[in-house]
PDB file as gemmi writes it, atoms N, CA and C in Angstrom:
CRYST1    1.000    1.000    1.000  90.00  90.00  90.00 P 1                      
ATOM      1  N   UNK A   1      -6.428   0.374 -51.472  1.00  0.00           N  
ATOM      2  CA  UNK A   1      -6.155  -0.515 -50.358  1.00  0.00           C  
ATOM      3  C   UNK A   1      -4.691  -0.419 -49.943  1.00  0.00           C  
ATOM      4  N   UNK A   2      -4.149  -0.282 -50.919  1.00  0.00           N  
ATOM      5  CA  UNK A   2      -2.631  -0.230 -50.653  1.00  0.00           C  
ATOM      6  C   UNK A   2      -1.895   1.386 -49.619  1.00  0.00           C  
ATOM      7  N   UNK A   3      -2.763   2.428 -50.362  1.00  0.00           N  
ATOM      8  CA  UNK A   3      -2.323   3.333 -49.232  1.00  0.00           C  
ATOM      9  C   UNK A   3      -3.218   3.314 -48.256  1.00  0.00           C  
ATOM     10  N   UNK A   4      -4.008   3.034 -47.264  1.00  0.00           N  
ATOM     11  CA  UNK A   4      -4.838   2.271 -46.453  1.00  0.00           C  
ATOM     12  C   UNK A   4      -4.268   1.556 -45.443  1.00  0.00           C  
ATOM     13  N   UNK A   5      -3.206   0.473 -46.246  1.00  0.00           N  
ATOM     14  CA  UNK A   5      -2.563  -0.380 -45.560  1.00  0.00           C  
ATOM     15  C   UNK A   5      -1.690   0.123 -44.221  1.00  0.00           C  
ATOM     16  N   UNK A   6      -0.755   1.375 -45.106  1.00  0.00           N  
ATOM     17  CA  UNK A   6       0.496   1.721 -43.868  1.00  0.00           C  
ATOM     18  C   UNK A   6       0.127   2.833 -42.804  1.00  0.00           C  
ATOM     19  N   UNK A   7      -1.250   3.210 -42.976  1.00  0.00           N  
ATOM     20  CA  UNK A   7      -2.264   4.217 -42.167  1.00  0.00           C  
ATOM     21  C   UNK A   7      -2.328   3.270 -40.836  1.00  0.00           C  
ATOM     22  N   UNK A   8      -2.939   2.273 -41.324  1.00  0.00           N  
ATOM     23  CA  UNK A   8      -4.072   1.228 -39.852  1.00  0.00           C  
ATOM     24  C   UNK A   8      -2.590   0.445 -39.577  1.00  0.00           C  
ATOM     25  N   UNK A   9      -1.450   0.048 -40.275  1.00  0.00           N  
ATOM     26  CA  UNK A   9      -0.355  -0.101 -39.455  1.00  0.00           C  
ATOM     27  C   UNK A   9       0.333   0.990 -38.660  1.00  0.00           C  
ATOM     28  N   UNK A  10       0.238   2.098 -38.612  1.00  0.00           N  
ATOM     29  CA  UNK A  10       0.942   3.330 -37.900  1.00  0.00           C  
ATOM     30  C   UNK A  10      -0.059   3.007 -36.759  1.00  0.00           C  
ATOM     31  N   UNK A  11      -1.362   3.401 -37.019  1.00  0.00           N  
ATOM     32  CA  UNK A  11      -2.440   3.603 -36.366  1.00  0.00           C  
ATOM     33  C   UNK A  11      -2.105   2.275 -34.785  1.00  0.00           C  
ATOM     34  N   UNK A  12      -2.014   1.178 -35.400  1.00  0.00           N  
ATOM     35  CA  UNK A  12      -2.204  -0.212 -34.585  1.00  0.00           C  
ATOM     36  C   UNK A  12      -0.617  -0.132 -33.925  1.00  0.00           C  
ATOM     37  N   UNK A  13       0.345   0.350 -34.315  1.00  0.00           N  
ATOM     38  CA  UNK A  13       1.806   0.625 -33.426  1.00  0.00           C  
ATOM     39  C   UNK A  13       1.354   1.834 -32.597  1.00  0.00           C  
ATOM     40  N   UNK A  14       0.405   2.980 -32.893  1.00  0.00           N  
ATOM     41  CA  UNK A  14       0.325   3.927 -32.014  1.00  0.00           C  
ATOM     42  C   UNK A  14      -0.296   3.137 -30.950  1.00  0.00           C  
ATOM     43  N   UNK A  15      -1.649   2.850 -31.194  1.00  0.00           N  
ATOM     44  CA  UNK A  15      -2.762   2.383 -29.838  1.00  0.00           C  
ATOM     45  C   UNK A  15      -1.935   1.318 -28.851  1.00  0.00           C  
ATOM     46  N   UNK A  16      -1.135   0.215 -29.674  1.00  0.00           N  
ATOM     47  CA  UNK A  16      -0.356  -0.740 -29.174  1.00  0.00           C  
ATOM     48  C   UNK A  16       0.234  -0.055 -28.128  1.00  0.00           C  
ATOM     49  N   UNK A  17       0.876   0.793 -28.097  1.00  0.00           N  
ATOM     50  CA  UNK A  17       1.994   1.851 -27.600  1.00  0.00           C  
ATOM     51  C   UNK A  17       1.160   2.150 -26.263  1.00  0.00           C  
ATOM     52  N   UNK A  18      -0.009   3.257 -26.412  1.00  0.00           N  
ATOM     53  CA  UNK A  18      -0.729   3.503 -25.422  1.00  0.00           C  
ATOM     54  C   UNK A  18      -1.444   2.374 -24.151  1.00  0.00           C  
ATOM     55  N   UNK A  19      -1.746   1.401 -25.324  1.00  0.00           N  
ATOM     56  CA  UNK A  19      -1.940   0.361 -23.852  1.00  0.00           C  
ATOM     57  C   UNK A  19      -1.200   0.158 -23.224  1.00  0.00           C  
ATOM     58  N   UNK A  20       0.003  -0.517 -23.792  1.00  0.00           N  
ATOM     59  CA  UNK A  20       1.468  -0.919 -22.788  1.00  0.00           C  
ATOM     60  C   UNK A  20       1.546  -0.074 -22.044  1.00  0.00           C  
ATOM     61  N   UNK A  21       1.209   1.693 -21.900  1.00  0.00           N  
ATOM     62  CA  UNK A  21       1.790   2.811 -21.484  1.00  0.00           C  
ATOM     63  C   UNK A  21       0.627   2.683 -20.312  1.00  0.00           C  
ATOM     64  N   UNK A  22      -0.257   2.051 -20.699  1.00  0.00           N  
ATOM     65  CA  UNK A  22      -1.628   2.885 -19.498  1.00  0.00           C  
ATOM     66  C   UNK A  22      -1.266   1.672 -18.814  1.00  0.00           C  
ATOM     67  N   UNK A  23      -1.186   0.690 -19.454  1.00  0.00           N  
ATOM     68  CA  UNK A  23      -0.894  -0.801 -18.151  1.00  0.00           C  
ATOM     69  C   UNK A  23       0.374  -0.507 -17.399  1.00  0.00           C  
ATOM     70  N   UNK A  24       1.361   0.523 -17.369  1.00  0.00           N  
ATOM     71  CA  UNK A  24       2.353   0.627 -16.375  1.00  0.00           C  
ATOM     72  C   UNK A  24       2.017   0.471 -15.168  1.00  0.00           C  
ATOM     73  N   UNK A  25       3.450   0.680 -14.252  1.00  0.00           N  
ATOM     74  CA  UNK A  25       3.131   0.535 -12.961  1.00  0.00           C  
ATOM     75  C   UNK A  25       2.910   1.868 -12.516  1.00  0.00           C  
ATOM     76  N   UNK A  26       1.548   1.987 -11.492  1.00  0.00           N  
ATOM     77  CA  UNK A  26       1.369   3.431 -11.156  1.00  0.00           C  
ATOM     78  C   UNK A  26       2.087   4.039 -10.269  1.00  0.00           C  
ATOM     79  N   UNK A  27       2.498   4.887  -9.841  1.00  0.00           N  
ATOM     80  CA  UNK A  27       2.508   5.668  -8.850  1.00  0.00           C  
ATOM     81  C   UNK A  27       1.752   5.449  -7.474  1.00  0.00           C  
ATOM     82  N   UNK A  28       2.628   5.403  -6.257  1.00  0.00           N  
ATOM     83  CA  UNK A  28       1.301   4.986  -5.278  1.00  0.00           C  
ATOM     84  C   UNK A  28       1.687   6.335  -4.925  1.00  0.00           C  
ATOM     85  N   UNK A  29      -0.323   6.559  -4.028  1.00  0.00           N  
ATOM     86  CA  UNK A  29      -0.170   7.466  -3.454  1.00  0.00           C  
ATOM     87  C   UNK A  29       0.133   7.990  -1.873  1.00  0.00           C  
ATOM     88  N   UNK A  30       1.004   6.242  -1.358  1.00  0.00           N  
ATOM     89  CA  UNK A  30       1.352   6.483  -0.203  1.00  0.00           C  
ATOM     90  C   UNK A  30       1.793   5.201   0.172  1.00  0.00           C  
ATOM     91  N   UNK A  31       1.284   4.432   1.324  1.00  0.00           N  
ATOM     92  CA  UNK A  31       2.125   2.740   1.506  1.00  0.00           C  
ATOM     93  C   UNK A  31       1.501   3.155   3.427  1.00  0.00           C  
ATOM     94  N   UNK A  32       0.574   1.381   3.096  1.00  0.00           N  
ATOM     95  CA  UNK A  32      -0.140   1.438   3.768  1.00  0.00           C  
ATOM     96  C   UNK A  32       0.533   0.416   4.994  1.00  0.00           C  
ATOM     97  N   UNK A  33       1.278   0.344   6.665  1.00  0.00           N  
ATOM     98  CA  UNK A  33       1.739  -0.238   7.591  1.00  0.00           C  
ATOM     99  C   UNK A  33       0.935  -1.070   8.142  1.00  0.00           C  
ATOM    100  N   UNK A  34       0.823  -2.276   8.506  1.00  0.00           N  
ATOM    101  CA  UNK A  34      -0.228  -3.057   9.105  1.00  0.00           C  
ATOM    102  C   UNK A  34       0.836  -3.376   9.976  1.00  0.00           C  
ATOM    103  N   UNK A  35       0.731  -2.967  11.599  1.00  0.00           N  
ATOM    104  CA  UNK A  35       1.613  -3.377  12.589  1.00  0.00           C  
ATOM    105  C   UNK A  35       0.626  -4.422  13.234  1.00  0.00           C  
ATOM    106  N   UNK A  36       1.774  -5.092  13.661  1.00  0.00           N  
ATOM    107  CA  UNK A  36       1.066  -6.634  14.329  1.00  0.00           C  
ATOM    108  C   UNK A  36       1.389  -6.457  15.632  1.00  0.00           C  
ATOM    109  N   UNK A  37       0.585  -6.706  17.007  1.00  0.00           N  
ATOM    110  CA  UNK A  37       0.414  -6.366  17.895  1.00  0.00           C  
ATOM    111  C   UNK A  37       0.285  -7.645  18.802  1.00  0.00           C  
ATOM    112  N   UNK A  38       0.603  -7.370  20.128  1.00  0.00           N  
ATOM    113  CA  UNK A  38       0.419  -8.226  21.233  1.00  0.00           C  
ATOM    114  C   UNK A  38      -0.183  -7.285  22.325  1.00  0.00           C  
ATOM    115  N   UNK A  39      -1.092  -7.651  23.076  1.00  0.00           N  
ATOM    116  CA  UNK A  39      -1.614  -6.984  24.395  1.00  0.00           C  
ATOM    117  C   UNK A  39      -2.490  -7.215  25.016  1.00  0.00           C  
ATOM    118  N   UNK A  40      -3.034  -7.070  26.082  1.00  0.00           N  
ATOM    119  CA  UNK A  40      -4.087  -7.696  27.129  1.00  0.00           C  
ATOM    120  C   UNK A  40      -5.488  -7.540  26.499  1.00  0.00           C  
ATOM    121  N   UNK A  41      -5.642  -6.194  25.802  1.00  0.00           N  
ATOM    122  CA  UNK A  41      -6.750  -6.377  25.158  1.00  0.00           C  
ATOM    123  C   UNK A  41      -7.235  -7.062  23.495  1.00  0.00           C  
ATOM    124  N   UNK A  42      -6.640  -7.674  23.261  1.00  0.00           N  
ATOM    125  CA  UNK A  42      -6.292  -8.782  22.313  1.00  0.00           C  
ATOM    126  C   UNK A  42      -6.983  -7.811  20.587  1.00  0.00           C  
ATOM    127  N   UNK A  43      -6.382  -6.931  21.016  1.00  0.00           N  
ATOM    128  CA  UNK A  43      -6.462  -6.109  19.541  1.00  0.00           C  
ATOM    129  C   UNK A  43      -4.907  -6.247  19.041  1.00  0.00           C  
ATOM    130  N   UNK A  44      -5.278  -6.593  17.904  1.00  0.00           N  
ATOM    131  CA  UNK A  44      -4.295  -7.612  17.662  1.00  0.00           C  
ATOM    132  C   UNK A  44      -3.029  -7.149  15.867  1.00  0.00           C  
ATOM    133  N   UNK A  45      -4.350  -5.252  15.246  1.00  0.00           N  
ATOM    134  CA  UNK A  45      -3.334  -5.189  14.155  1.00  0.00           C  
ATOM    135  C   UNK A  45      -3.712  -3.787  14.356  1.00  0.00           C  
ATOM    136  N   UNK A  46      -2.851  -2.718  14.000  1.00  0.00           N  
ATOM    137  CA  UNK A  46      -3.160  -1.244  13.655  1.00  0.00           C  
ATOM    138  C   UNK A  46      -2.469  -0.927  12.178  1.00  0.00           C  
ATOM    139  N   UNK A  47      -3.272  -0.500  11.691  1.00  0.00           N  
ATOM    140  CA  UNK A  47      -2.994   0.443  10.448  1.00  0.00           C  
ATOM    141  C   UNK A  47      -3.014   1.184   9.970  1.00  0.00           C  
ATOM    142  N   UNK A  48      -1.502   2.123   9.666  1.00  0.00           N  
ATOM    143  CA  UNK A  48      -1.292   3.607   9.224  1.00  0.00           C  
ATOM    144  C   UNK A  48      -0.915   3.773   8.010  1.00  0.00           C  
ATOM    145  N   UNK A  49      -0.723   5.000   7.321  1.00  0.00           N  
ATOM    146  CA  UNK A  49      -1.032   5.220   6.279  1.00  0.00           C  
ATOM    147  C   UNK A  49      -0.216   6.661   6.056  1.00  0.00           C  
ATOM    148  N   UNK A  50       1.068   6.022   5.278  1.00  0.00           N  
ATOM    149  CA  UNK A  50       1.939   7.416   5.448  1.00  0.00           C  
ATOM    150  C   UNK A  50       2.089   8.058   3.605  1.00  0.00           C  
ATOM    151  N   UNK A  51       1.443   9.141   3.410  1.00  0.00           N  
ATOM    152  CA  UNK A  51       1.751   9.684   2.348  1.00  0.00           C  
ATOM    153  C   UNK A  51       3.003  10.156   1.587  1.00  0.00           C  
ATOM    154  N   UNK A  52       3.793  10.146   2.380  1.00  0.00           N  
ATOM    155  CA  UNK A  52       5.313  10.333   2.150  1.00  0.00           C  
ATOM    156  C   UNK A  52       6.237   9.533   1.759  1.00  0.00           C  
ATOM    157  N   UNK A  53       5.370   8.521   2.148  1.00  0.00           N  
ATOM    158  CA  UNK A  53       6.698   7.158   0.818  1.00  0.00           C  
ATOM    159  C   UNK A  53       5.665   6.593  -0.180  1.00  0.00           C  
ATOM    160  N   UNK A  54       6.248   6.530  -1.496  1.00  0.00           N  
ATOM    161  CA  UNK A  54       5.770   5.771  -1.980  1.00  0.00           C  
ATOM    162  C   UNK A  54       5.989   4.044  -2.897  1.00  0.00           C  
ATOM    163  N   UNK A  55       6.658   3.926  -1.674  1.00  0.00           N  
ATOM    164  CA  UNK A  55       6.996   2.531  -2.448  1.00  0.00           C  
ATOM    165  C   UNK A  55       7.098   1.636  -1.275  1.00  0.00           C  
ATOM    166  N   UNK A  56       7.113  -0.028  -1.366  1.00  0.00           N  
ATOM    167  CA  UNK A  56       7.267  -0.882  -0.137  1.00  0.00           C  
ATOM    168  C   UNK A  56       8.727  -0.572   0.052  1.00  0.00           C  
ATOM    169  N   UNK A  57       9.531  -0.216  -1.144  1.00  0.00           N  
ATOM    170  CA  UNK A  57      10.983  -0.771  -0.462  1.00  0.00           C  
ATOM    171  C   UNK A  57      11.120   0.554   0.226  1.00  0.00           C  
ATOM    172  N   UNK A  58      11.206   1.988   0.130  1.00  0.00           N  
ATOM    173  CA  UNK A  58      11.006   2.722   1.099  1.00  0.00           C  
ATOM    174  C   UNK A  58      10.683   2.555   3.028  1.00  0.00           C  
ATOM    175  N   UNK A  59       8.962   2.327   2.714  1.00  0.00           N  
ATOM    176  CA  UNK A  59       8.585   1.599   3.383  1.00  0.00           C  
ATOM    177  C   UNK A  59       9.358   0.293   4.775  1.00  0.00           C  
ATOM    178  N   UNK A  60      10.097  -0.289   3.817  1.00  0.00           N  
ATOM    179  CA  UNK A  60      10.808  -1.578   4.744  1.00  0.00           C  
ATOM    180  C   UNK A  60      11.854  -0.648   5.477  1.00  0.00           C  
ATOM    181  N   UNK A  61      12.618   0.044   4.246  1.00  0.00           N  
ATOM    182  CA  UNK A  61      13.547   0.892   5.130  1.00  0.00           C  
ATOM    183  C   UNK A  61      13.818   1.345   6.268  1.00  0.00           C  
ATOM    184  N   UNK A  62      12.503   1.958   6.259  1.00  0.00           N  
ATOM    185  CA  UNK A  62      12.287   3.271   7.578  1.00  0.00           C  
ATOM    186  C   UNK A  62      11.435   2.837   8.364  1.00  0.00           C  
ATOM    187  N   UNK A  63      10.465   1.737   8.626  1.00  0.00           N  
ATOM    188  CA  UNK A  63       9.584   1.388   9.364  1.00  0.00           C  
ATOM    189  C   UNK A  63       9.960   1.067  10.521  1.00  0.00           C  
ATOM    190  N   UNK A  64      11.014   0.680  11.086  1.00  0.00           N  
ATOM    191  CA  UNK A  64      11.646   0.177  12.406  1.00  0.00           C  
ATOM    192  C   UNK A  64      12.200   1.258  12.715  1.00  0.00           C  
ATOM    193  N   UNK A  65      12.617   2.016  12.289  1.00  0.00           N  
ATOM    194  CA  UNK A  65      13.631   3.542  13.092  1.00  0.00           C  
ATOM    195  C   UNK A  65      11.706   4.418  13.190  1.00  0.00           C  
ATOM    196  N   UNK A  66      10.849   4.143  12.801  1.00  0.00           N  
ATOM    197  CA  UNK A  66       9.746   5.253  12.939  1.00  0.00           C  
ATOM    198  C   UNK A  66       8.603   4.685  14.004  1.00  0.00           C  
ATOM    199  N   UNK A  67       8.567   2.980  14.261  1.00  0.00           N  
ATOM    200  CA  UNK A  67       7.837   2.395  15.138  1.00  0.00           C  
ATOM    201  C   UNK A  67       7.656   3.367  16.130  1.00  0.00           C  
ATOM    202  N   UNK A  68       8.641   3.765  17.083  1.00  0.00           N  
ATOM    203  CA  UNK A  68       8.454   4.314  18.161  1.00  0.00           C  
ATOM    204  C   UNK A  68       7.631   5.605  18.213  1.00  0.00           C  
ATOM    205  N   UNK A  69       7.799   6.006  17.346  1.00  0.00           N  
ATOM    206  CA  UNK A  69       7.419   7.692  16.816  1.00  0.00           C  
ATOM    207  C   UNK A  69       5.626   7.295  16.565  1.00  0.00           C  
ATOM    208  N   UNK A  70       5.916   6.398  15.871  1.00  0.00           N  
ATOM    209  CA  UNK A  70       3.841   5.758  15.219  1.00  0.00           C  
ATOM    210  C   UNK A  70       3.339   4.671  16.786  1.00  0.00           C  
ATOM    211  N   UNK A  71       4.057   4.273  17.319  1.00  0.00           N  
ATOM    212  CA  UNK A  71       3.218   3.823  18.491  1.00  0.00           C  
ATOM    213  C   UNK A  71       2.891   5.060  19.711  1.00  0.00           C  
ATOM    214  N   UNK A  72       4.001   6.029  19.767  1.00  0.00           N  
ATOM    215  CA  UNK A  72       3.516   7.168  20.717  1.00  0.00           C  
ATOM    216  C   UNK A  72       1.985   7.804  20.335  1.00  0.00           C  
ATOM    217  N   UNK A  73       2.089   7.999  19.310  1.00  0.00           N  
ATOM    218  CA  UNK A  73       1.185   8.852  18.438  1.00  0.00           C  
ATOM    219  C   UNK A  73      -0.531   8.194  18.127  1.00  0.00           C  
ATOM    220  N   UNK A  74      -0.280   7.063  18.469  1.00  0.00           N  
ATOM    221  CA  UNK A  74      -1.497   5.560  18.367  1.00  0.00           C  
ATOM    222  C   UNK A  74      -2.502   6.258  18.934  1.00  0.00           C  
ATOM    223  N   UNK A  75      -4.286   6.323  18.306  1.00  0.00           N  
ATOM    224  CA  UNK A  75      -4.837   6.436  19.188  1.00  0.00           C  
ATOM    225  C   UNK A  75      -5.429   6.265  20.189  1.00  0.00           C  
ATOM    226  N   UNK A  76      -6.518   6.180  20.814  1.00  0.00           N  
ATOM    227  CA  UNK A  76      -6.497   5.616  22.304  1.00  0.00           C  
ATOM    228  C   UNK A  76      -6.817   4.350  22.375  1.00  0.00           C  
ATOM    229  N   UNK A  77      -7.616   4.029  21.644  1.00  0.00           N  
ATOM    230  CA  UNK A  77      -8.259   2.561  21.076  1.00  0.00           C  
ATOM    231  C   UNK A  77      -6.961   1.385  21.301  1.00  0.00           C  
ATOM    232  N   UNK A  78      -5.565   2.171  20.703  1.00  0.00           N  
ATOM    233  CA  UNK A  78      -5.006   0.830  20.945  1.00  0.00           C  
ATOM    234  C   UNK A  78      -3.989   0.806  22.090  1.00  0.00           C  
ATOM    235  N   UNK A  79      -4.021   0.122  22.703  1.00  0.00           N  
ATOM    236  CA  UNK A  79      -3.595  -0.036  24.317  1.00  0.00           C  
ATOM    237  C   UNK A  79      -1.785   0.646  24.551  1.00  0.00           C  
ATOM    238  N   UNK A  80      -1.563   1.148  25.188  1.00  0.00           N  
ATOM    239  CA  UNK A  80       0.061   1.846  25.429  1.00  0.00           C  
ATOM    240  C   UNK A  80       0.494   0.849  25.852  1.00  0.00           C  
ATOM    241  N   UNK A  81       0.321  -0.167  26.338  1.00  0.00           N  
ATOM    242  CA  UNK A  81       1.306  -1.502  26.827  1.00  0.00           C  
ATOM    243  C   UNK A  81       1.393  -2.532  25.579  1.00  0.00           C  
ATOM    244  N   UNK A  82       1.140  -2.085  24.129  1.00  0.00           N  
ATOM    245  CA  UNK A  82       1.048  -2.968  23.271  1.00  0.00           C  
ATOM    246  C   UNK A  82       2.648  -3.246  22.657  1.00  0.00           C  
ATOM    247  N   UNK A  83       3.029  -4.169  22.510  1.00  0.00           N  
ATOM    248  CA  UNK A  83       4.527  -4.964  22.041  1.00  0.00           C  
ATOM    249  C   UNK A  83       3.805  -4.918  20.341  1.00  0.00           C  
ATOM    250  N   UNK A  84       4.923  -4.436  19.732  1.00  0.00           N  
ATOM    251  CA  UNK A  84       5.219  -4.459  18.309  1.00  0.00           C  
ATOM    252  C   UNK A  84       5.614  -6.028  17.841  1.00  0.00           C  
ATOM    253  N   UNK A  85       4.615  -6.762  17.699  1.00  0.00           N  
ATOM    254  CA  UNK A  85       5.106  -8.248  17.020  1.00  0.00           C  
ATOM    255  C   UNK A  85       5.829  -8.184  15.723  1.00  0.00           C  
ATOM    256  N   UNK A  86       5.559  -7.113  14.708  1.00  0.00           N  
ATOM    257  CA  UNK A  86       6.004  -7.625  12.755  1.00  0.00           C  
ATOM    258  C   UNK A  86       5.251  -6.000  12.364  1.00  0.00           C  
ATOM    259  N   UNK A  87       5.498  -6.010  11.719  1.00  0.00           N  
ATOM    260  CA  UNK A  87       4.759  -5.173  10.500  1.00  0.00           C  
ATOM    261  C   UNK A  87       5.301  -5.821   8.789  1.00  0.00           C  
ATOM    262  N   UNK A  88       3.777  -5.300   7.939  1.00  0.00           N  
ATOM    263  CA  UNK A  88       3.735  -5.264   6.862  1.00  0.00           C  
ATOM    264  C   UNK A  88       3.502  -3.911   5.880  1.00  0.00           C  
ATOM    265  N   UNK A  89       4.356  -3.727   4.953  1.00  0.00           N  
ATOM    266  CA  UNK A  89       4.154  -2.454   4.056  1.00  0.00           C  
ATOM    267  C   UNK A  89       3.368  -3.034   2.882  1.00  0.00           C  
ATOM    268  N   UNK A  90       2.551  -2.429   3.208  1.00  0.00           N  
ATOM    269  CA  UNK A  90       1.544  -2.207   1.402  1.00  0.00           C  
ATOM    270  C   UNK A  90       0.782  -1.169   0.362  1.00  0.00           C  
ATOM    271  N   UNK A  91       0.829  -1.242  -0.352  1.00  0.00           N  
ATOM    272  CA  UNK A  91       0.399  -0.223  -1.499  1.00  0.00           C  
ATOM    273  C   UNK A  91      -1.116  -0.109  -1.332  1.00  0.00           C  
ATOM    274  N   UNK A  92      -1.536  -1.119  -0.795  1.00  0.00           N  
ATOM    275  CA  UNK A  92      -3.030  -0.826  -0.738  1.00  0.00           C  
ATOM    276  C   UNK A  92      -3.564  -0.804   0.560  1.00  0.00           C  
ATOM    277  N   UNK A  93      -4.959  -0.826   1.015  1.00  0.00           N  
ATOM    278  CA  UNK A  93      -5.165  -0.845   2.023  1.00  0.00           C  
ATOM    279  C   UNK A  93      -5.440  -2.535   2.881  1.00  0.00           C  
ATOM    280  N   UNK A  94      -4.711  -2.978   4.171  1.00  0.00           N  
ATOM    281  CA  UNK A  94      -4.730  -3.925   4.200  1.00  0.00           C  
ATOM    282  C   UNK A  94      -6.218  -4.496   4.903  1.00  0.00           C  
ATOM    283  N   UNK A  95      -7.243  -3.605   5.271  1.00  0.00           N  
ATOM    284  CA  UNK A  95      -8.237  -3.437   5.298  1.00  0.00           C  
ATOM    285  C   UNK A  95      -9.442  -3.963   4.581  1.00  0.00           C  
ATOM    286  N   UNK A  96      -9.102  -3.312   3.242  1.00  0.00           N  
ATOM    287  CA  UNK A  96     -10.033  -3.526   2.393  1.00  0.00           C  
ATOM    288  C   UNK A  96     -10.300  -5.042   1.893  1.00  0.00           C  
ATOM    289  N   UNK A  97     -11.805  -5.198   2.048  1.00  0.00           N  
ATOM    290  CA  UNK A  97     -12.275  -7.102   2.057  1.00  0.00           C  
ATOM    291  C   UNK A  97     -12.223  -7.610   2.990  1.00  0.00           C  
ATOM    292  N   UNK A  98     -11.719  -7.077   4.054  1.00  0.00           N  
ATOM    293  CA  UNK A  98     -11.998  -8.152   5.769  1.00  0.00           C  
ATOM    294  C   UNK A  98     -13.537  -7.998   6.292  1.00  0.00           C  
ATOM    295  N   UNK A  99     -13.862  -9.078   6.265  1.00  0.00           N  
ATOM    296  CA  UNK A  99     -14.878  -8.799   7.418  1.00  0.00           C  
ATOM    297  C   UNK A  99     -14.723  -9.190   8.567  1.00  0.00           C  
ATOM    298  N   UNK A 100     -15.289  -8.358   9.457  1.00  0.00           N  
ATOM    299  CA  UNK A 100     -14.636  -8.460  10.575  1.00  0.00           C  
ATOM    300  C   UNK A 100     -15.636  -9.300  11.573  1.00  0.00           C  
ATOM    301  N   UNK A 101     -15.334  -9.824  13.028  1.00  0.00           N  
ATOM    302  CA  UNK A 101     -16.494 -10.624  13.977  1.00  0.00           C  
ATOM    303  C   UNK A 101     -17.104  -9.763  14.533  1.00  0.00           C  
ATOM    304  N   UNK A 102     -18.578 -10.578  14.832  1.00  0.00           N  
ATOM    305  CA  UNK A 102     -19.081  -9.686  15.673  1.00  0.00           C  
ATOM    306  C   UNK A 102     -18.870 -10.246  17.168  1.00  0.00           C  
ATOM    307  N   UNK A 103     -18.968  -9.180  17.880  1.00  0.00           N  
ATOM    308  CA  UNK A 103     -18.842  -9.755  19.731  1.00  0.00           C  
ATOM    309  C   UNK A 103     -20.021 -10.057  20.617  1.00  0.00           C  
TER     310      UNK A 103                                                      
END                                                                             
């Protein structure tokens, strides 16, 4: 029992180790923009999805010097007379779980 003992203690500092390690923070694989919108046709959020940053604080950075560049580029769906109200940066999709109305 005694040599037994300092085995399942190595053992229980290794696994210990690996959880803490797998519960880190991941890596995103991009950072998801939810721009908030004003316009006649009362569509009201668009959301892009840039693979090239991966973090919000990135994200906050550069989002106002790139607006102009991501509203040219909008597709047709959302109106060219639309005013940029806010945006939000997120790691996930801001999408996912809305349900949406029907018309």
């Amino acid at each position: 029992m005694k040599k037994i003992l300092p085995v399942i203690t190595i053992l229980s500092i290794v696994l210990g180790g690996l959880l803490l390690t797998s519960c880190g923070k991941k890596e995103a694989d991009g950072v998801y923009v939810e721009i908030s919108l004003d316009n006649d046709d009362d569509i009201g959020t668009y959301v892009v999805f840039n693979p090239n940053l991966r973090t919000v604080e990135e994200c906050e950075k550069s989002i106002e010097g790139a607006l102009p560049s991501i509203m040219a580029s909008a597709p047709p769906a959302i109106p060219k007379d639309s005013k940029v109200t806010g945006w939000k940066c997120s790691l996930t999709d801001p999408g996912e779980g809305k349900m949406l109305k029907k018309k």
